[in-house]
C-alpha positions as CSV (number, residue, x, y, z in Angstrom):
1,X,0.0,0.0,0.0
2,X,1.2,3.5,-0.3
3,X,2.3,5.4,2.4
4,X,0.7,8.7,3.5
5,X,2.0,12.1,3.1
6,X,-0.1,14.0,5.5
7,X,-2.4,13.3,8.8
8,X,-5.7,12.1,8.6
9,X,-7.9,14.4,10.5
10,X,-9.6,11.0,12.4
11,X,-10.4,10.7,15.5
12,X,-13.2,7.8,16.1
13,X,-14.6,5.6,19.4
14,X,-14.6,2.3,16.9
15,X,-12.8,0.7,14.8
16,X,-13.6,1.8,11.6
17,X,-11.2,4.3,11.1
18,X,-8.5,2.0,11.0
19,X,-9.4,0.2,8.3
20,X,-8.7,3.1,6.5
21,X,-5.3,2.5,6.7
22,X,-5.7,-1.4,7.4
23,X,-6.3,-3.7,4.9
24,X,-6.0,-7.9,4.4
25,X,-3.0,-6.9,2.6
26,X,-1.2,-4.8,4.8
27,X,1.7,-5.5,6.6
28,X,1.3,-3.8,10.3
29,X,4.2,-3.9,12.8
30,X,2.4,-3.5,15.7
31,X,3.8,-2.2,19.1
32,X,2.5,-3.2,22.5
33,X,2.4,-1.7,26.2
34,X,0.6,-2.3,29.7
35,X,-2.7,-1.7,28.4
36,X,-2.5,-4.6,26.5
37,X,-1.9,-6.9,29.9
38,X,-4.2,-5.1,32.2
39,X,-7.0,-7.5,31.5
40,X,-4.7,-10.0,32.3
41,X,-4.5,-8.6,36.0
42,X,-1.1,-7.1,35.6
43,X,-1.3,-3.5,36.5
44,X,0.6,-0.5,34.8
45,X,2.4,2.8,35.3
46,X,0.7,5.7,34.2
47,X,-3.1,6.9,34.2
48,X,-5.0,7.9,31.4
49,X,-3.4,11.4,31.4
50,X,0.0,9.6,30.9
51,X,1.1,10.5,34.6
52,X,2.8,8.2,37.5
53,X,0.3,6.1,39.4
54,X,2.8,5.2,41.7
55,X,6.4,6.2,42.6
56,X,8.8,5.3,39.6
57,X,10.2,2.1,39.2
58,X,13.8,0.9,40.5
59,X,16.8,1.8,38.2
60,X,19.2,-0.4,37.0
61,X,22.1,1.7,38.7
62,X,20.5,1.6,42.2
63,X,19.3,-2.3,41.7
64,X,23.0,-2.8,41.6
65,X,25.0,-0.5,44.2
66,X,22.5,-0.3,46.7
67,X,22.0,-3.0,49.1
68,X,19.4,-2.0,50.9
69,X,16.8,-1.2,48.2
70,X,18.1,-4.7,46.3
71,X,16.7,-6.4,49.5
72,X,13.4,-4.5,49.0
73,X,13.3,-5.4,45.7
74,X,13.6,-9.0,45.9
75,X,11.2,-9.1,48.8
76,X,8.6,-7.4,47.3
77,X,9.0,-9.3,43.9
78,X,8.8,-12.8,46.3
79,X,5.5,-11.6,47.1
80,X,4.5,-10.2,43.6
81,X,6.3,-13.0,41.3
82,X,3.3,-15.8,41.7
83,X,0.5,-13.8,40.8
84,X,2.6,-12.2,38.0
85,X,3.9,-16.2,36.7
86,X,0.5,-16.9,36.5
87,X,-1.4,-14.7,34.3
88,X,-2.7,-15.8,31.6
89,X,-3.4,-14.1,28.2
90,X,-6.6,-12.0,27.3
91,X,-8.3,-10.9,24.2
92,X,-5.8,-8.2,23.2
93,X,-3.1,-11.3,23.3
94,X,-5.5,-13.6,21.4
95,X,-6.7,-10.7,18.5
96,X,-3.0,-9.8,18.1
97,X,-1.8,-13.6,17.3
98,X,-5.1,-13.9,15.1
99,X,-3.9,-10.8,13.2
100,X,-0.5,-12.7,12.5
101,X,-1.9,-15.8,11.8
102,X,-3.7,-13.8,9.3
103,X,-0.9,-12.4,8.1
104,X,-1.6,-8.7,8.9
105,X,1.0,-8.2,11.7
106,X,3.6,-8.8,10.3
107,X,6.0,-8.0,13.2
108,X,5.5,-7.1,17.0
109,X,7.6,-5.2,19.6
110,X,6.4,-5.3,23.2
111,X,7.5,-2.9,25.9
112,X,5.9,-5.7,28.5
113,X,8.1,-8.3,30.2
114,X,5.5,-10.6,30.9
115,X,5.6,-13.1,27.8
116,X,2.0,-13.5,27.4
117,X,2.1,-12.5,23.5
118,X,4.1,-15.7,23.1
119,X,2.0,-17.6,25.7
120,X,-1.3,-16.8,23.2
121,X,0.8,-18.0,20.5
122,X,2.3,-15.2,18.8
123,X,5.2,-16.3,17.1
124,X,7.2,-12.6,15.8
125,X,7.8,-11.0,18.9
126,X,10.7,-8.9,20.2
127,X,10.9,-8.5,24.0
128,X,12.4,-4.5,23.6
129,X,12.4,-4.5,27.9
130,X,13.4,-8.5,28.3
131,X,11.1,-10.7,29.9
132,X,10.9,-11.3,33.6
133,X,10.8,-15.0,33.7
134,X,14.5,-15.4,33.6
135,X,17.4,-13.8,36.1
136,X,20.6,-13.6,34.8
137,X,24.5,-12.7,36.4
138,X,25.9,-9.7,35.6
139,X,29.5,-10.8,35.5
140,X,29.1,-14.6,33.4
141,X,26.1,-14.2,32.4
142,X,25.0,-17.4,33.8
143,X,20.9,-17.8,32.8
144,X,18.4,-19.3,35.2
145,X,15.0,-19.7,35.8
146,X,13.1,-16.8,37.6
147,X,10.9,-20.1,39.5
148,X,14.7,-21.2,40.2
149,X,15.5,-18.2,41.8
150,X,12.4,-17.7,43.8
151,X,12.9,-21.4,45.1
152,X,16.1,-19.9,46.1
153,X,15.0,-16.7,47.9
154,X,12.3,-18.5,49.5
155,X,14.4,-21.6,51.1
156,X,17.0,-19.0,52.2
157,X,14.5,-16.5,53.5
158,X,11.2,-18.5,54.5
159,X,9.7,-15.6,56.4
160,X,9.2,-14.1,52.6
161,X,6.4,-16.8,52.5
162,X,4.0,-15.2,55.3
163,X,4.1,-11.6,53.6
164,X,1.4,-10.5,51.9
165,X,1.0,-7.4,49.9
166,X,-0.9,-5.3,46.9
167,X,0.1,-6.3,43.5
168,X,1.8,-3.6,41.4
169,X,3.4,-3.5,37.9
170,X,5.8,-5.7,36.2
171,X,6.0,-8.5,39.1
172,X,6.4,-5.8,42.2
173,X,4.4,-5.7,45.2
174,X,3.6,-2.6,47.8
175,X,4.9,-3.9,50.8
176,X,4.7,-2.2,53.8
177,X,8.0,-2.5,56.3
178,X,7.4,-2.4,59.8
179,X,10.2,-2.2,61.9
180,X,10.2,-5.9,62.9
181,X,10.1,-6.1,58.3
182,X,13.2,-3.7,58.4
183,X,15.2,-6.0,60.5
184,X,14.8,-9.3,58.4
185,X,15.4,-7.3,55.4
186,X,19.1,-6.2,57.0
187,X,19.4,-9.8,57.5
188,X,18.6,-11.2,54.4
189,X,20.2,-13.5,51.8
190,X,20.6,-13.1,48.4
191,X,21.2,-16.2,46.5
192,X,24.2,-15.8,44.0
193,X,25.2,-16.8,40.4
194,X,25.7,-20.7,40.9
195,X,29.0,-20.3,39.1
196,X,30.5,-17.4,39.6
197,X,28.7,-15.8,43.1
198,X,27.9,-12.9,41.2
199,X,25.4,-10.6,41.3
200,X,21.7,-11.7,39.4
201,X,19.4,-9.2,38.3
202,X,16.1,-9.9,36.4
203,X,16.8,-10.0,32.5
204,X,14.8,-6.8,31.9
205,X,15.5,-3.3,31.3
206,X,15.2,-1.4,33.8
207,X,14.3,2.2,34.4
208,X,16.5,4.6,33.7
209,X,18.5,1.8,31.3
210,X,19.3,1.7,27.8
211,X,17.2,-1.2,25.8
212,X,20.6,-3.4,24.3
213,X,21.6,-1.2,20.9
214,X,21.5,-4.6,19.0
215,X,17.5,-5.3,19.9
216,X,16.7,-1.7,19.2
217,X,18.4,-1.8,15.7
218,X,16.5,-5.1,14.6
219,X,13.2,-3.7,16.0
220,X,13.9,-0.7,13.5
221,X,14.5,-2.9,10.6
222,X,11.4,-4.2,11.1
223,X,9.2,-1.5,11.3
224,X,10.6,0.0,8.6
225,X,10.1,-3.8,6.6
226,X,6.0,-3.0,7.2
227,X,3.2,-0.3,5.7
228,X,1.7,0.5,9.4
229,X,2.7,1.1,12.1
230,X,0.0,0.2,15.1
231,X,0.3,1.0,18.3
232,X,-1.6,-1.0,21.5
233,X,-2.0,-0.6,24.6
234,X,1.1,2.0,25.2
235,X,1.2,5.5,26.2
236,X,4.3,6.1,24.8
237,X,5.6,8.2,27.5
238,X,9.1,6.1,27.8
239,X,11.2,7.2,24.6
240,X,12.0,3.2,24.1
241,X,8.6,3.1,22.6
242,X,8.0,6.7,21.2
243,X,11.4,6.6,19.2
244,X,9.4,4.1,17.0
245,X,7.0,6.7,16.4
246,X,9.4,8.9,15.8
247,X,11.1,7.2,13.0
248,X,7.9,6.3,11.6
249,X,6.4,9.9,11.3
250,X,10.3,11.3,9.6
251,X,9.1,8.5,6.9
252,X,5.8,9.1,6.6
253,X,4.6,6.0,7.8
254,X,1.3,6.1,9.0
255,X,0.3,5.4,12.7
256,X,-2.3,3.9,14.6
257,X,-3.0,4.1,18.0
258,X,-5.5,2.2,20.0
259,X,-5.5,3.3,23.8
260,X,-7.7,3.8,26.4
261,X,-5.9,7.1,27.1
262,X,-3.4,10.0,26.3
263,X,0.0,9.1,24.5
264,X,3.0,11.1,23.5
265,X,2.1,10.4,20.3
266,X,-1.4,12.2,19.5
267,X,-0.7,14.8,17.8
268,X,2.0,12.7,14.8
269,X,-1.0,9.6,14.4
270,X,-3.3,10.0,11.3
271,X,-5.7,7.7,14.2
272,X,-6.0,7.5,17.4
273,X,-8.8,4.8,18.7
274,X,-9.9,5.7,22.2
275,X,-11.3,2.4,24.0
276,X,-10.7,-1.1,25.5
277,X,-7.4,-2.2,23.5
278,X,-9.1,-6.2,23.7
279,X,-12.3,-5.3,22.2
280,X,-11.0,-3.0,19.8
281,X,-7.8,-5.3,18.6
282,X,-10.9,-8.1,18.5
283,X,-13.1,-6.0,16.4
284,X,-9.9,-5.2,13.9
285,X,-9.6,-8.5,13.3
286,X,-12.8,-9.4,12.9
287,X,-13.3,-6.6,10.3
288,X,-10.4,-7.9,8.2
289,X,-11.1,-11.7,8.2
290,X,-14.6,-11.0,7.4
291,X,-14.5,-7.6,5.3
């Protein structure tokens, strides 16, 4: 299909506006964020306005140096990490691997870590924040399981099993630490890297970290491989995902956007799909297979 040159001035509450842009024959790379996982149970960052629910994430620089909030972190992902290993997929997950068993997406980049694209049988999918399921040692490089690990953490701290907590994003928990909390948290044993004794951290990206150069540059090649570029579920507010917008616009790519909310990239989309990201990712591909 040809590309456009300008915006379309669209701005709809259904679907219908994206198969303007959308046909059987069009190859979409499609990009994915929280809002896609919600309905899964997994929480996310950001409201509707695109500002901080919550206080921002750990960084990678602090997850490393600082003892103290490591502890924190790996108690409160204990308590997070088997409601989180447990979700399952939704609709948004199932419409997306319909579309690519159609052969409309033609390529997809998730800013999740939860692997529930592949779990709904998605097969094209590049993990542009790494998945949680796996910690790896920063000095070998020594992969294992994230159920390993928490097998681990829990036999060498067992009082992790009696804490109990909200569920918040990406695997994390809000615990509260009591002063009798603070005291086992002092105390408490990290298991190492069962070669080396090195430090693990989960294979993801975190905040305030650059996505590897390698994944970003493939993820580009195969955006710019497609005719659309569709965007799910993702406010855009992290530059990791915007960039792709970015690049897409400077080529005159046209973009989609279906999200129940505002996104860094409004005012560059020639449509923007308020609404349920299932229902309307659903509805797409219904429209397509059945014109």
């Amino acid at each position: 299909m040809n590309r456009l040159e300008t915006r379309l001035p669209v701005v709809a509450d259904n679907i219908a506006a994206a198969l303007n842009v959308i046909t059987p024959g069009t190859k979409v790379f499609a990009l994915t964020g929280a809002g896609c996982s919600t309905a899964s149970g997994l929480g996310d960052y950001r409201d509707k306005d695109g500002a901080w629910k919550r206080k921002q994430p750990i960084t990678g620089q602090v997850f490393r140096h600082d003892t103290a909030t490591r502890h924190r972190y790996w108690a409160r992902s204990a308590v997070g990490w088997p409601a989180f290993s447990a979700a399952t997929p939704n609709l948004a997950h199932t419409a997306l691997a319909k579309l690519e068993h159609m052969g409309v997406v033609d390529h997809l980049v998730t800013q999740n870590v939860d692997g529930l694209h592949q779990a709904a049988g998605h097969q094209s999918v590049i993990d542009l924040h790494g998945v949680l399921a796996s910690v790896s040692c920063v000095e070998c490089n020594h992969t294992e399981s994230r159920d390993a690990f928490q097998l681990r953490l829990i036999e060498h701290n067992s009082w992790l099993s009696g804490l109990s907590a909200d569920f918040a994003p990406d695997g994390d928990a809000d615990l509260e630490t009591d002063a009798s909390l603070q005291h086992k948290l002092q105390h408490m044993h990290i298991p190492a890297c069962s070669l080396c004794k090195g430090l693990l951290k989960p294979d993801v990206v975190f905040f305030g970290e650059n996505v590897p150069k390698q994944r970003v540059e493939l993820a580009m090649e195969r955006l710019r491989e497609a005719d659309v570029l569709l965007v799910a579920g993702s406010s855009l507010m992290v530059f990791s995902g915007f960039r792709f917008c970015r690049d897409a616009q400077q080529r005159g790519q046209p973009i989609v956007i279906l999200n129940n909310g505002k996104t860094r990239a409004d005012e560059i989309a020639q449509i923007k799909i308020m609404g349920d990201c299932g229902a309307q990712l659903n509805q797409l591909a219904a429209r397509l297979q059945h014109g």
